[in-house]
N, C-alpha and C positions, 0 to 999 in steps of 0.2 A: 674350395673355399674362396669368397671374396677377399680382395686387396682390404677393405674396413676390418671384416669382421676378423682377417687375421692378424693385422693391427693392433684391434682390441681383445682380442685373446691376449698378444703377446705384451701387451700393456699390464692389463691386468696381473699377468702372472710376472708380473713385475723383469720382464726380460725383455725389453727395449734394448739393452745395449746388444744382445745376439741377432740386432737387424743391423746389415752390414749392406754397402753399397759393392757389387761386383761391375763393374763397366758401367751398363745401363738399364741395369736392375737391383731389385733390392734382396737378397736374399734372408729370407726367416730363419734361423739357425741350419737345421738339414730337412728343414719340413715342407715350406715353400717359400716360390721365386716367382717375381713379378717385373715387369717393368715398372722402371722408376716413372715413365710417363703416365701411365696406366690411369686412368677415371677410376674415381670411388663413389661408393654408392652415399655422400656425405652432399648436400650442396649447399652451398652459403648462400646466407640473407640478400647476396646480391643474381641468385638463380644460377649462378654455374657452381658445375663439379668440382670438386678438389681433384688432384692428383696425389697419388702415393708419396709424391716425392716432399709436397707441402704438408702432409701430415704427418710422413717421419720425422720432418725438418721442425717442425711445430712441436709434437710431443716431447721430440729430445732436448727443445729448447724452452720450454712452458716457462720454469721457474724465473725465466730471464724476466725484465721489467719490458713494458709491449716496446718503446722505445729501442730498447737495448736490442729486442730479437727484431725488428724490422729491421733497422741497422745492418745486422749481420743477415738478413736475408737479402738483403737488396743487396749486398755486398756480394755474396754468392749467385745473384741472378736465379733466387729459388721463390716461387708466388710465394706470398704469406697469406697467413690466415687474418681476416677481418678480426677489430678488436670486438664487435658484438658477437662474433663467433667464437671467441675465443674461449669464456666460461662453457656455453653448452658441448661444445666438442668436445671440450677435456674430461665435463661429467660423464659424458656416451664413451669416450673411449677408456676410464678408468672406473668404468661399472658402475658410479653411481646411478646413472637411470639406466635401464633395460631397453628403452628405445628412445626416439626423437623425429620430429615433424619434419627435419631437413633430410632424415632419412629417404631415398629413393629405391628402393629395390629393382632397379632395371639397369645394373650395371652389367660389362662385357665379362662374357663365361669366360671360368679359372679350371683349370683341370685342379679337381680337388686334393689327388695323392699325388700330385708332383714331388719328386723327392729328387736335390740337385746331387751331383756327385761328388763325394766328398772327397773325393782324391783329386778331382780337377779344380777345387778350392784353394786362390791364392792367395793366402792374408796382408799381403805387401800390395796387391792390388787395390784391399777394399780400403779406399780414400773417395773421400765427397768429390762428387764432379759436377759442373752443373749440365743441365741440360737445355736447350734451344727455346724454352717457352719466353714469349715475352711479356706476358701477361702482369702484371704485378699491383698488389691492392694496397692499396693505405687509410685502412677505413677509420683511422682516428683524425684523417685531416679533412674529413670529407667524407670517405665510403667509395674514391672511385676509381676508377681504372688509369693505369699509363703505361706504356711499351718500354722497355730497358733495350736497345738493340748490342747485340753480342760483341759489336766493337767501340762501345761508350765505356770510357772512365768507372771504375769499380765505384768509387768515390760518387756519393747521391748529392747532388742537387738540389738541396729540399726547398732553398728558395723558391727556386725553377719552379719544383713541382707543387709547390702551394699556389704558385699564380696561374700553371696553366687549369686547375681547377675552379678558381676563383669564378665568382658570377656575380659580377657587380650588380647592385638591386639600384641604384639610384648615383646619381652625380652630385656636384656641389650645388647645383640648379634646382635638383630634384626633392633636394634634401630639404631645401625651405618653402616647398610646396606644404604650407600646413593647413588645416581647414578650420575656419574662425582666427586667422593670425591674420593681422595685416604688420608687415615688418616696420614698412613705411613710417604708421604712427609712432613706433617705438623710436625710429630716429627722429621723426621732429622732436617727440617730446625730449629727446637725449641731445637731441643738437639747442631747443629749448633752457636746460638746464645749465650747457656750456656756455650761453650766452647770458645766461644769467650771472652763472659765477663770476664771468669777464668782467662785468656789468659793477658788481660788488668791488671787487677787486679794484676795478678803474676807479670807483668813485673812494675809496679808503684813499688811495695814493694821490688824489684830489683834494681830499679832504687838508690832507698832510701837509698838501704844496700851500692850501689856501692858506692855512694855518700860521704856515713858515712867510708864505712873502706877506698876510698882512701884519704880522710881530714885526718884519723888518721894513715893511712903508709905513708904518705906527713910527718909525726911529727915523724915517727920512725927511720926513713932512705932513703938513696939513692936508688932511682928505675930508669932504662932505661925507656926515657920516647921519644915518637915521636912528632916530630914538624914540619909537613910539607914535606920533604923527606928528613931531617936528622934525624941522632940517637945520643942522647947524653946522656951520665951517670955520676952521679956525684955522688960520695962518702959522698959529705957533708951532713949535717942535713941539708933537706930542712927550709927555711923560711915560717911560714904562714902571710902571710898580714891580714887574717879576721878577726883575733881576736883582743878585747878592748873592754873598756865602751864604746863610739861612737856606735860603730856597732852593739853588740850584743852577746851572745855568739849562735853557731850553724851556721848553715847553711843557705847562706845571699836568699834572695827571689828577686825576677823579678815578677812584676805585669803585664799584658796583658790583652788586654780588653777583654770583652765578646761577645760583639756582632762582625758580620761578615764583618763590613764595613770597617774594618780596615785590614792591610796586613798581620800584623802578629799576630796568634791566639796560645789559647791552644793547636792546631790539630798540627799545621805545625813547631812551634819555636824550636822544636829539630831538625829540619833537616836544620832550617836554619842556626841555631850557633852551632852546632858540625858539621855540615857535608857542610856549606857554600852553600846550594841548597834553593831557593826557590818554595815552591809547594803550588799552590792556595790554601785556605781552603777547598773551597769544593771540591775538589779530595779530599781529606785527610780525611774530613768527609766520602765521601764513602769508601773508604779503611777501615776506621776503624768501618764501618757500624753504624755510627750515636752516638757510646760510647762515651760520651765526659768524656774525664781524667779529676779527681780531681786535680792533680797534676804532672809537667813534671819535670824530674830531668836533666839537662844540664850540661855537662864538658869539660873544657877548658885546653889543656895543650898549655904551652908557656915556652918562656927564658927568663931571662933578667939578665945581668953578667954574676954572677956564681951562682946563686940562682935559685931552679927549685922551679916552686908555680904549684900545682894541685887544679884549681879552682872548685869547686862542687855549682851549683845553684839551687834553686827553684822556679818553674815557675809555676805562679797561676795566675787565673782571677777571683774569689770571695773577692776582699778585705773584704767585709761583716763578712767573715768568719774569717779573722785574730782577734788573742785576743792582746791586748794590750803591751805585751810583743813581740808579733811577728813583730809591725809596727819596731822596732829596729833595724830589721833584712831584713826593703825592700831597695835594693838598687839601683833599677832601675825600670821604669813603659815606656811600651809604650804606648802613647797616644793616642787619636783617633782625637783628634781634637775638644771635645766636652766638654764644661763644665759642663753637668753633671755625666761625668765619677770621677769625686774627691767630688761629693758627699756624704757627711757624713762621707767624711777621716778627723783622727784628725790631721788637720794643720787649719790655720785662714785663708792662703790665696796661693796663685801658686807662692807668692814671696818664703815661707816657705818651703811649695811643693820641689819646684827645686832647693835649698838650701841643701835640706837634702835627695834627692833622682834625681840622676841624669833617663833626660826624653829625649826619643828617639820619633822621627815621622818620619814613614815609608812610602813612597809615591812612586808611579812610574815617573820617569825622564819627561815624557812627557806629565805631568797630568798639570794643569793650577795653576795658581800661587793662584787662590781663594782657591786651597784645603787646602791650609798651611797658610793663611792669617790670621787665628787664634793663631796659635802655632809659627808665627814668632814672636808675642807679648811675651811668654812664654823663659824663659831658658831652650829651649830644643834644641836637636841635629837631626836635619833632615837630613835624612839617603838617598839615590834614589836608586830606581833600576829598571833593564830594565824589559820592558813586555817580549820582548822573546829572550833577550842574556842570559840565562843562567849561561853560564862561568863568567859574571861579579859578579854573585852572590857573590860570596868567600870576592870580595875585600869589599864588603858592610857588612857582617858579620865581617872580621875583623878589619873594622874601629868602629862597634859597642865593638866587644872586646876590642882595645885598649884605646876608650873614658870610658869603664866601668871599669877595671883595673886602667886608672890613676885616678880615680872620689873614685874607694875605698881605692887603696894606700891613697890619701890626707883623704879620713875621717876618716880610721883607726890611722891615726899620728896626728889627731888634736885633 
């Protein structure tokens, strides 16, 4: 009989443990003896033979997790069995199937009634030993071959042995080889973007300086200032109206809502009160590619007598973000029309509200009278303007400046 099919006889009949290792053979209880070296007629998915000694080692160790019994096979210097091998060999050797494709029947003859002697049987002897093969498989990291030589460290490697398998398919070079990418555009357009932001950022913190030094050359002296298409200069110390307890000290704030339903936004209220132009938000959003400013810095020159006043504003849509020292300093809001936009403002109610912060509502001239039918309830100041007269613009921003101007003149003096 073959080394397999005595294997699987002795499987089956559930007598695995009465295969003993005597030296450098395996003996079958007193039936037959092989060498442990010995070819079986089994061959793995990678075309060699198994040896006796790997499919003793295998069967007696099945239960173990594949992990676990590589481990200890590589530990003993014993080949293992491939993990794609593992299921089919166990069914061929525990009968569930009758035969298998990895089967070869051209293995080396067995005298088939070998019978060892059972008096020159020594049980103190039969202990596992390894033998000289160096073959060893690791088919769950890979499928492939590495040599173990007889005087390396019992202790596996596996680092090791996962790199020297490795087959690198591509480098860092290779990697952005892609077809229809060009990377390039993606950094202009991303170096585009950063320069943009910059761009934003610089002119906020611009805006702020402009803001602040002309508040405090307003306090130094007479500047040639324009207003409209005159020029006038005046020698006197300007007047500032901003400052008092009332107000606040600094630079007074204009609140704007956040959301888009409203006319006038964070994007566009500079060009409407310095430059008397209305420009939808979303244009304005794409111009400025979707940046929304933290902060807009707005200025107003005007006359009145002989008194030049250089007004400087802040134009914010987070009141969330004001500290309690800054509410001091809000002196106008435009409204949206909605009562949850004064949400968790400190006032008790829109009588307080519009008492202490003059309120604007922006709407187009030929919009219907339900859009305002909120805020005519409200002391607020409803502003019109046309959809597509343009040039009317001007005279709508400066009747918001004049309503905001006399609303701070009376709070500053009272």
């Amino acid at each position: 009989m073959d080394p397999l099919s005595a294997l699987r006889d002795f499987t089956i009949r559930g007598e695995v443990d009465k295969i003993v290792r005597v030296n450098d053979e395996f003996r079958f209880g007193t039936e037959y003896s092989f060498p442990c070296s010995a070819e079986t007629a089994y061959r793995s998915k990678q075309g060699n033979l198994y040896n006796l000694e790997t499919l003793v080692f295998y069967i007696q160790n099945h239960h173990l997790k594949h992990t676990d019994y590589m481990h200890n096979s590589l530990a003993l210097r014993i080949p293992a069995v491939t993990f794609t091998d593992r299921k089919p060999l166990l069914d061929y050797l525990t009968g569930k199937v009758s035969t298998s494709d990895s089967i070869v029947w051209n293995p080396p003859k067995f005298p088939d009634d070998f019978r060892p002697d059972p008096s020159g049987f020594d049980p103190d002897s039969a202990k596992p030993k390894g033998n000289n093969t160096n073959d060893v498989v690791l088919d769950d990291i890979g499928d492939a071959h590495f040599s173990v030589k007889d005087k390396e460290i019992e202790t596996a490697d596996y680092i090791g042995i996962i790199r020297s398998i490795e087959k690198p398919l591509k480098d860092r070079e290779g990697i952005l080889e892609c077809k229809n990418k060009d990377f390039y555009s993606v950094l202009v357009a991303a170096t585009k973007r950063e320069e943009e932001r910059q761009r934003l950022e610089s002119q906020q913190r611009k805006d702020g300086l402009v803001a602040k030094s002309r508040l405090m050359g307003a306090e130094e002296g007479g500047l040639g200032l324009s207003y409209g298409d005159e020029m006038m200069g005046y020698d006197s110390k300007p007047k500032m109206h901003l400052k008092g307890s009332k107000l606040g000290e600094g630079v007074p704030i204009i609140l704007v809502p956040s959301a888009f339903q409203t006319l006038i936004t964070i994007y566009n209220v500079k060009e409407f009160l310095e430059d008397g132009v209305f420009v939808p938000t979303d244009v304005k959003v794409k111009q400025m590619k979707g940046v929304r400013p933290e902060c807009v810095t707005v200025q107003k020159k005007f006359s009145r007598d002989r008194d030049r006043v250089v007004t400087a504003y802040e134009v914010r849509d987070k009141p969330s973000a004001l500290k309690p020292e800054d509410w001091d300093r809000v002196v106008a809001v435009f409204v949206l029309g909605k009562e949850w936009q004064f949400k968790d403002w400190p006032f008790k109610d829109h009588v307080e509200i519009f008492n202490k912060i003059i309120g604007f509502f922006m709407r187009f001239e030929d919009d219907s009278v339900e859009s305002c039918k909120i805020v005519k309830q409200w002391n607020v100041k409803i502003i019109s303007i046309s959809k597509n007269k343009r040039h009317q613009d001007r005279a709508a921003a400066l009747e918001v400046w004049d309503r905001l101007e006399e609303f701070v003149r009376g709070r500053s003096h009272s």
